[in-house]
C-alpha positions as CSV (number, residue, x, y, z in Angstrom):
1,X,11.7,-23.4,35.9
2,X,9.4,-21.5,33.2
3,X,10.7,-18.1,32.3
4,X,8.5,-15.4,33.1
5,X,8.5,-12.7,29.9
6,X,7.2,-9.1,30.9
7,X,5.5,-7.5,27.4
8,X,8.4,-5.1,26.2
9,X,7.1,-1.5,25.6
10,X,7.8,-1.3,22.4
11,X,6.4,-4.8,21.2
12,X,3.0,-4.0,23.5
13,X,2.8,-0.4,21.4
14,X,3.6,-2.4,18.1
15,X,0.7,-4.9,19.0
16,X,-1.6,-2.0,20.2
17,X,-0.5,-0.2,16.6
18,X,-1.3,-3.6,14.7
19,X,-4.6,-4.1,16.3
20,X,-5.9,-0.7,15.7
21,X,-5.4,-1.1,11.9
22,X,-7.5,-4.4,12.2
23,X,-4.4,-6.3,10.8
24,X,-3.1,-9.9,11.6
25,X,0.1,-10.6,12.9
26,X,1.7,-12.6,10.0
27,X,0.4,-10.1,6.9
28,X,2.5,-7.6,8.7
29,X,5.4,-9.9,9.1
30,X,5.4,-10.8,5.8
31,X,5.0,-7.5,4.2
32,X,8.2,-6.6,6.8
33,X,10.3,-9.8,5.6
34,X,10.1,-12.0,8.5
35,X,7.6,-14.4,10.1
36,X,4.8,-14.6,12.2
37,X,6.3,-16.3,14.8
38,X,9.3,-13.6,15.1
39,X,6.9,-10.5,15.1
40,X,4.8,-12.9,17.8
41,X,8.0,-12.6,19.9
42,X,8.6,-9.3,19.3
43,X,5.1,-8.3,20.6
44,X,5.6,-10.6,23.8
45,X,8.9,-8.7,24.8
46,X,10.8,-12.1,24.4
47,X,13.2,-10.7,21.7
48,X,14.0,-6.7,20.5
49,X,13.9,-6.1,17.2
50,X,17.0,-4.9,15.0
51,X,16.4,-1.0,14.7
52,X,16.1,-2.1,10.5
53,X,13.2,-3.8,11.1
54,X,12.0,-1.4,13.8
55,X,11.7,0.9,11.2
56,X,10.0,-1.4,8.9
57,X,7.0,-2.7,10.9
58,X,6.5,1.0,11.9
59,X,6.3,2.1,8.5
60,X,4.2,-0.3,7.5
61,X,1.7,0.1,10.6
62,X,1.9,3.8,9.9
63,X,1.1,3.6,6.5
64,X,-2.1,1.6,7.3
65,X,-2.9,4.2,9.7
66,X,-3.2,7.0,7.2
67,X,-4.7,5.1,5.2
């Protein structure tokens, strides 16, 4: 049986913040220290980020956002 993954809030507003600023998944994972595949997951709801790198990829999308 296929698991069925429901987009976690908080990965569907860090997608939704990512896309606004126009950038791809795996610039922002690198610039956080992790992969594309993990923010990938993140965004899907299939895993919940570590409140560290919460912090991080919010940072670093809000930084882009003033920019």
């Amino acid at each position: 049986m296929q698991e069925v993954v429901t987009p976690d809030p908080i990965g569907l507003r860090l997608k939704l913040a990512r896309v606004r600023t126009g950038r791809r998944q795996w610039e922002v994972a690198q610039k956080c220290g992790v992969s594309g595949t993990v923010l990938s997951r993140i965004e899907a709801g299939v895993i919940e980020p570590k409140p560290e790198l919460l912090e991080r990829l919010w940072a670093e999308l809000s930084s882009e956002a003033v920019a």
